[in-house]
N, CA, C and O of each residue as an XYZ file, in Angstrom:
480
protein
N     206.718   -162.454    -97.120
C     205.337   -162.419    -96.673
C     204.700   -163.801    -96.803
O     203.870   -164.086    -95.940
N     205.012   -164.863    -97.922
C     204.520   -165.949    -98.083
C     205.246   -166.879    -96.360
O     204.463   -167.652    -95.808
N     206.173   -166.751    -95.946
C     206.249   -167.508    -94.748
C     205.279   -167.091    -93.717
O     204.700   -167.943    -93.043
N     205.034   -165.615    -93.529
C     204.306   -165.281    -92.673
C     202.890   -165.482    -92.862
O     202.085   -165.505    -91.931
N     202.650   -165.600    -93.857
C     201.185   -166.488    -94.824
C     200.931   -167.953    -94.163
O     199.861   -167.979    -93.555
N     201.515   -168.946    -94.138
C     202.000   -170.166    -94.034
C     202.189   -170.500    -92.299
O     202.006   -171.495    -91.596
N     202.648   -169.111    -92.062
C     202.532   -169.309    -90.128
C     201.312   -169.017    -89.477
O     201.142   -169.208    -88.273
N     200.380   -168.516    -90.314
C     198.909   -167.989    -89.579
C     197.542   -168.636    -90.292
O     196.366   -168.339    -90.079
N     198.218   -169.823    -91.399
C     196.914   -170.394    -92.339
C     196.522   -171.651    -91.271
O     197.138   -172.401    -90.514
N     195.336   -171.454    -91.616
C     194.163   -172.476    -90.655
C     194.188   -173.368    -91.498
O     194.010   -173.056    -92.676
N     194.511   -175.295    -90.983
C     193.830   -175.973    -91.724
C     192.572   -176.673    -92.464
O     192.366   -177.061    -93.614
N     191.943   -176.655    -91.444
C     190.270   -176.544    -91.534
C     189.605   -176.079    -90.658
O     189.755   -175.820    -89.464
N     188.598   -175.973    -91.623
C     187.238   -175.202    -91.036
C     186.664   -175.687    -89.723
O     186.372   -174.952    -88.780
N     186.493   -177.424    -89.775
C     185.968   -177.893    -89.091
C     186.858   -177.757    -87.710
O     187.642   -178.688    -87.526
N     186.837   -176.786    -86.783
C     187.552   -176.283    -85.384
C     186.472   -176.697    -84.443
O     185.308   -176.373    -84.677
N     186.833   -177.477    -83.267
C     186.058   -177.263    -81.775
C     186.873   -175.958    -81.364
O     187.759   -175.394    -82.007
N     186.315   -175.615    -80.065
C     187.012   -174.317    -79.411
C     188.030   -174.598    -78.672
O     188.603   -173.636    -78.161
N     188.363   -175.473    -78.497
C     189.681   -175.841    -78.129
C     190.623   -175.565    -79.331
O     191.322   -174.553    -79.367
N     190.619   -176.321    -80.124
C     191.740   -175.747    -81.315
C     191.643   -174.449    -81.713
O     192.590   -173.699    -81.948
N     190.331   -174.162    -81.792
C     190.578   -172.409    -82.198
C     191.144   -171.475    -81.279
O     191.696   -170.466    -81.716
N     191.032   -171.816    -79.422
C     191.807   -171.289    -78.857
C     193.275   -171.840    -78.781
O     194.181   -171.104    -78.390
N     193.517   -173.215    -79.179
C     195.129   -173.070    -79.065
C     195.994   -172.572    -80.560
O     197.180   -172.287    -80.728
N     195.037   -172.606    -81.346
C     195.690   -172.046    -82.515
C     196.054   -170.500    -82.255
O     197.133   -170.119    -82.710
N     195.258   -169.587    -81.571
C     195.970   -168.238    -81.355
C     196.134   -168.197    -80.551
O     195.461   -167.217    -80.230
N     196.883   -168.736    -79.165
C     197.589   -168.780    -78.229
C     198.850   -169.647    -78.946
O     199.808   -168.969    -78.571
N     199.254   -170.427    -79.521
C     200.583   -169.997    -80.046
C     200.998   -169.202    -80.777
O     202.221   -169.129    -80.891
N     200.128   -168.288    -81.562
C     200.416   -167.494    -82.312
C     200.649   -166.158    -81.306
O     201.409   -165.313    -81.779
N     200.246   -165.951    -80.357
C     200.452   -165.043    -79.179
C     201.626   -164.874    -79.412
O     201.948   -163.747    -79.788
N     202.920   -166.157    -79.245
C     204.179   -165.802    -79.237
C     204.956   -164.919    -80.285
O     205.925   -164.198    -80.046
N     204.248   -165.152    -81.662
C     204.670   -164.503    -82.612
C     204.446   -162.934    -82.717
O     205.196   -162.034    -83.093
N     203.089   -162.937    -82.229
C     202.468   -161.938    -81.838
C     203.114   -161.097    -81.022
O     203.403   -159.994    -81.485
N     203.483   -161.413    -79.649
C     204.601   -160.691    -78.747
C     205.681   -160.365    -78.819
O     206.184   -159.636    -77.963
N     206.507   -160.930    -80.131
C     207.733   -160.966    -80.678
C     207.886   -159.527    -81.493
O     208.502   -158.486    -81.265
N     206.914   -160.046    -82.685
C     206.656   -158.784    -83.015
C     206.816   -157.265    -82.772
O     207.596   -156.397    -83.163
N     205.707   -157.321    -81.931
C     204.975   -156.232    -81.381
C     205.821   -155.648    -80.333
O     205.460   -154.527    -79.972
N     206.914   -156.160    -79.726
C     208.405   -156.229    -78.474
C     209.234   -155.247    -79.879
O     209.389   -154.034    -79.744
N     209.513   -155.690    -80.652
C     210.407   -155.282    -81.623
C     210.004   -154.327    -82.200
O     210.705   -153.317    -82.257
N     208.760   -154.381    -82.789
C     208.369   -152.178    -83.082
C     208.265   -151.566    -81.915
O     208.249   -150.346    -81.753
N     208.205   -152.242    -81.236
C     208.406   -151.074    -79.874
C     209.317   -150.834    -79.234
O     209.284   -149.860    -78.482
N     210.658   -151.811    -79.339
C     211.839   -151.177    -79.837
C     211.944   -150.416    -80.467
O     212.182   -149.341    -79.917
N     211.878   -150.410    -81.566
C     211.887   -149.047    -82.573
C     211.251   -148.186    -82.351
O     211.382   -147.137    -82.982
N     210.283   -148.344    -81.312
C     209.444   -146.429    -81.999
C     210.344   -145.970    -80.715
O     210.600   -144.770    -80.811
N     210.971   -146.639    -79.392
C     211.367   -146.239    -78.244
C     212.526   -145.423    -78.545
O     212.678   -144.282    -78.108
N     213.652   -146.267    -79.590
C     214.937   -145.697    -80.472
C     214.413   -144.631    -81.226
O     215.036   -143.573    -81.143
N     213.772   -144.651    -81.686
C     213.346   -143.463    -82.205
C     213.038   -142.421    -81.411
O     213.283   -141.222    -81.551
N     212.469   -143.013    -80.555
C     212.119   -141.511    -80.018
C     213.276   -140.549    -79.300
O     213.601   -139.362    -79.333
N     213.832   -142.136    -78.432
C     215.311   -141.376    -77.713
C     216.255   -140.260    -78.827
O     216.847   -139.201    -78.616
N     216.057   -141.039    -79.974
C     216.797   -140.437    -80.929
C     216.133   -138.716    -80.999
O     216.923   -137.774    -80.929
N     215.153   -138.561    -81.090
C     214.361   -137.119    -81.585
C     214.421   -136.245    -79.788
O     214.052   -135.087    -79.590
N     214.852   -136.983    -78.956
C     214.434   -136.116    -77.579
C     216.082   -135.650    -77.012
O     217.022   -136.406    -77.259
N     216.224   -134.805    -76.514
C     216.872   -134.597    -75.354
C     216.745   -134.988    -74.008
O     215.760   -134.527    -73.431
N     217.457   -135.686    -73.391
C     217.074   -135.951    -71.843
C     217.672   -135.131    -70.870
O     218.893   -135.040    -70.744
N     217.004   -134.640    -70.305
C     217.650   -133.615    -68.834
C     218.101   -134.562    -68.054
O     217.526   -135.649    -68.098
N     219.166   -134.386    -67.209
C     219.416   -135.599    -65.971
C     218.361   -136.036    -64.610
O     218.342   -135.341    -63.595
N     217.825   -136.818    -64.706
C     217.074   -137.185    -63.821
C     215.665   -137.502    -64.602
O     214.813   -137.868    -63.792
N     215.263   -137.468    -65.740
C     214.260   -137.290    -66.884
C     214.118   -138.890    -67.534
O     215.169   -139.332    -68.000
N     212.964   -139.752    -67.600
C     212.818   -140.548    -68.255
C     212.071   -139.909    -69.644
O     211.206   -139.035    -69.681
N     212.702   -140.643    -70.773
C     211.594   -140.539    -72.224
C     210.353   -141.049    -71.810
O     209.250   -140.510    -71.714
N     210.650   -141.920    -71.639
C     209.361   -143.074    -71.713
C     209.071   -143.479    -70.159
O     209.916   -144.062    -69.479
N     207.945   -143.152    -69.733
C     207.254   -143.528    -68.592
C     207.118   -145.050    -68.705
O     206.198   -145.429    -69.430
N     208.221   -146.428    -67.844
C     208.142   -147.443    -67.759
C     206.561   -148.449    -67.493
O     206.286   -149.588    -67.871
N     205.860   -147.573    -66.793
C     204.362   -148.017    -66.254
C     203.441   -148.136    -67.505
O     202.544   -148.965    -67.659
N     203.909   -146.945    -68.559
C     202.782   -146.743    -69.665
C     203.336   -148.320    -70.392
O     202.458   -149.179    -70.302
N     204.655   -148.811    -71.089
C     205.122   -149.683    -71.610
C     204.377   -150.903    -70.820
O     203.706   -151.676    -71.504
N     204.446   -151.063    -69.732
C     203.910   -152.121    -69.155
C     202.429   -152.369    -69.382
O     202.054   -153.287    -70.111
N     201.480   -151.451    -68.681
C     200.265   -151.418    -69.671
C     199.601   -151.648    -70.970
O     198.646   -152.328    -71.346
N     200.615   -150.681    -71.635
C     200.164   -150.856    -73.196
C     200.226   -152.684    -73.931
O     199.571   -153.272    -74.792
N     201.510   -153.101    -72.921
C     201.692   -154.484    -73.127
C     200.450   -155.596    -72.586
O     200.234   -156.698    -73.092
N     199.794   -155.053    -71.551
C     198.551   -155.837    -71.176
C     197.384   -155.295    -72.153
O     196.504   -156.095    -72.471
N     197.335   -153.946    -72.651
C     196.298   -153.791    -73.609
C     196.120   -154.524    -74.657
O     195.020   -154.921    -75.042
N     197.629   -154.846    -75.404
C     197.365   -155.494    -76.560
C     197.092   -156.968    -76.624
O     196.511   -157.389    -77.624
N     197.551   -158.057    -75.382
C     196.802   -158.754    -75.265
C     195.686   -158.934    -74.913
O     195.209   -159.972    -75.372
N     194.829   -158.183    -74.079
C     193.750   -158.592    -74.288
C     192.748   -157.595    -75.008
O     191.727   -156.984    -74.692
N     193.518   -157.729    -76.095
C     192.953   -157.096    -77.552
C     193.157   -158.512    -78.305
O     192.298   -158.844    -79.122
N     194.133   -159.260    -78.090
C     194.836   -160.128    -79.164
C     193.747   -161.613    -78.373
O     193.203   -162.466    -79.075
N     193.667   -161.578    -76.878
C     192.538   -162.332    -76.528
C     191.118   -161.962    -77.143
O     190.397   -162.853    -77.594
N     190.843   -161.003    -77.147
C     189.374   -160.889    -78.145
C     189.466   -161.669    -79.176
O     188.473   -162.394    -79.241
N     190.533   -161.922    -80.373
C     190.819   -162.202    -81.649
C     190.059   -163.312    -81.433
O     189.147   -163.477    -82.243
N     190.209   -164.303    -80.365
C     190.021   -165.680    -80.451
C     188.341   -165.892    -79.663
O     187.671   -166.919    -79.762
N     187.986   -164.806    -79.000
C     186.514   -164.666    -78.557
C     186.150   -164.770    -79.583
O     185.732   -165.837    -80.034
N     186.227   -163.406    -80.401
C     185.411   -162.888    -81.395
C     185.187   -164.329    -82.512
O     184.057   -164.717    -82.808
N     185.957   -164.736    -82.833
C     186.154   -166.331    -83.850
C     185.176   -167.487    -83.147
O     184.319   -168.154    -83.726
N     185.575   -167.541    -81.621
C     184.601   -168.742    -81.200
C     182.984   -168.194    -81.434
O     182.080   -169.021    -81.311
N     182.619   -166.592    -81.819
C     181.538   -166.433    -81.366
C     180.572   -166.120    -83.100
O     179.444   -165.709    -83.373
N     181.872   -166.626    -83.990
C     181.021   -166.534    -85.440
C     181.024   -167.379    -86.317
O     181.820   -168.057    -85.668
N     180.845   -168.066    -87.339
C     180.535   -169.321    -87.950
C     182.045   -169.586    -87.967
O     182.918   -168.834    -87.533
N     182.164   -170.509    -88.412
C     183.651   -171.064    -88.281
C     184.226   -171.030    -90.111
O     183.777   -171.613    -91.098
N     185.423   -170.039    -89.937
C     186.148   -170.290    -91.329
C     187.312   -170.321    -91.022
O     187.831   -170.043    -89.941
N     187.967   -170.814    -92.388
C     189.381   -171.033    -92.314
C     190.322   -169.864    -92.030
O     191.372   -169.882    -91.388
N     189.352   -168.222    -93.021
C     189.969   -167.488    -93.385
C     189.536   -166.027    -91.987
O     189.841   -164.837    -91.914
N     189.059   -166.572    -91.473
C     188.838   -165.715    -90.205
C     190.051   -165.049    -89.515
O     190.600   -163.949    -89.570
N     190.222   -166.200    -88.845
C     191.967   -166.311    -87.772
C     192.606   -165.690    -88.165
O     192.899   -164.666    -87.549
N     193.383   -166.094    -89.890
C     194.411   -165.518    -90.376
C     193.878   -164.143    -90.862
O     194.780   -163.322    -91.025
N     192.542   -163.671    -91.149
C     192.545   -161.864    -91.494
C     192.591   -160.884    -89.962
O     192.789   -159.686    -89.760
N     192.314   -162.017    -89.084
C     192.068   -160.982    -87.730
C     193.316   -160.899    -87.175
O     193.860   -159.831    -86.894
N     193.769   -161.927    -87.014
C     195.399   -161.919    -86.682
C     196.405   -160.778    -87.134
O     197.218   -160.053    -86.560
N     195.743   -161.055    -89.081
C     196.706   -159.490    -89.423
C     196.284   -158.279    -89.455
O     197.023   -157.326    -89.702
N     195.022   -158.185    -89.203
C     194.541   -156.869    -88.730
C     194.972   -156.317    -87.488
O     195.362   -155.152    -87.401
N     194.910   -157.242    -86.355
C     194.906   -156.202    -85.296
C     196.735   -156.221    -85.208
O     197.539   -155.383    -84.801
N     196.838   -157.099    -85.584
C     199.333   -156.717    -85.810
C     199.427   -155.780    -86.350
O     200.196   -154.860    -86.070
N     198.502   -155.841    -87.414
C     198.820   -154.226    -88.109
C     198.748   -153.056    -86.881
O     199.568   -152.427    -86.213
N     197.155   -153.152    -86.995
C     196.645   -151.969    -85.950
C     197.426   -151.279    -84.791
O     197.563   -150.093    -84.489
N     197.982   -152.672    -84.142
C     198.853   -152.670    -83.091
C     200.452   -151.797    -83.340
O     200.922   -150.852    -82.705
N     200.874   -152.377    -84.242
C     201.959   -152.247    -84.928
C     201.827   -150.046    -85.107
O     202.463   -149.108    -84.625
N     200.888   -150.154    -85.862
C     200.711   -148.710    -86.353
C     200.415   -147.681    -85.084
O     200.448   -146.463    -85.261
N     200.083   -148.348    -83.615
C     199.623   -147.589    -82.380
C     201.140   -147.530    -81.842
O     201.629   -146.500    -81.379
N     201.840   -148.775    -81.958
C     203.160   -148.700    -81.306
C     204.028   -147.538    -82.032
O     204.967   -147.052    -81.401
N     203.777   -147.137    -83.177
C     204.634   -146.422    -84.191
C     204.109   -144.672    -83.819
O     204.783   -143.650    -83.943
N     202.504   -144.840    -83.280
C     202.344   -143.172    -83.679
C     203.291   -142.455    -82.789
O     203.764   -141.424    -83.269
N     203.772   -142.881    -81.255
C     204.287   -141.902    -81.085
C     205.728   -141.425    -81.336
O     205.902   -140.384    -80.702
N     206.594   -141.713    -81.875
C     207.878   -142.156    -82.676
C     207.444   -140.768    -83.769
O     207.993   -139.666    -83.770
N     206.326   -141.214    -84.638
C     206.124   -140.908    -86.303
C     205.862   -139.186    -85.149
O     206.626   -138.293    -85.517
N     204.880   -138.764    -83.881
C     204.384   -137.415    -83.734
C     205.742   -137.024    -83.187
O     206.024   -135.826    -83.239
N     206.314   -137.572    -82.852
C     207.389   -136.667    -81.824
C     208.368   -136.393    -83.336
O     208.608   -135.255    -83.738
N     208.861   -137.671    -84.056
C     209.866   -137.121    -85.307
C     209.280   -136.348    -86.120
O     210.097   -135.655    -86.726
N     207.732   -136.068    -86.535
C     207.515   -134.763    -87.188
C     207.433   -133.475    -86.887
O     207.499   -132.537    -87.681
N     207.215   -133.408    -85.143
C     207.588   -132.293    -84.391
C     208.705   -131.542    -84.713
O     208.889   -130.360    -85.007
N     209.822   -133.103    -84.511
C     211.210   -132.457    -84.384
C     211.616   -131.779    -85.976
O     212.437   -130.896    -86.225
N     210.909   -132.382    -86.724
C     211.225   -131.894    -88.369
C     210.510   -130.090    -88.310
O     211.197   -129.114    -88.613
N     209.430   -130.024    -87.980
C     208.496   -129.056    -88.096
C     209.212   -127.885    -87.343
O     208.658   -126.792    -87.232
């Protein structure tokens, strides 16, 4: 966790909006990396808990595509919301891990409802 600490710490306060927007537009990448990879997993997961009939997708390809434009411009707010409040160091890096979380935990619910179904 201390590397991932170290990849999202702001050096100073003193930001124009230019640096505050290129500081989370490279972090985007990390961000997309991420967020690609639990969604791998909740997808394995799910294949794992379903049966497929022949001719049957799990996963509606259109919803994946979407959900992928939702979370950026969720992850574009991050850097609105920052240009639009006093400037701290510790801003960037709590919003950053809030909405990864958030994100993270939306990519997971449907994985976590379908495998407690299948338990239930």
């Amino acid at each position: 966790m201390n590397f991932f600490n170290r990849l999202i710490t702001v050096d100073t306060t003193d930001r124009n909006f230019i640096q505050i927007i290129l500081w989370w537009e490279i972090r985007r990448i990390l961000y997309n990396c991420i967020v690609f990879l639990f969604g791998m997993l909740s997808l394995i997961l799910i294949s794992c808990f379903t049966t497929i009939q022949n001719g049957e997708d799990t996963v509606e390809p259109l919803v994946i595509l979407a959900f992928a434009l939702v979370c950026n411009i969720g992850y574009t707010l991050g850097w609105i919301t920052e240009l639009m409040t006093s400037k701290s160091s510790t801003y960037g890096p709590k919003m950053f891990k809030f909405g990864l979380f958030f994100t993270l935990i939306v990519v997971l619910i449907p994985a976590l409802i379908i495998g407690i179904d299948k338990i239930l």
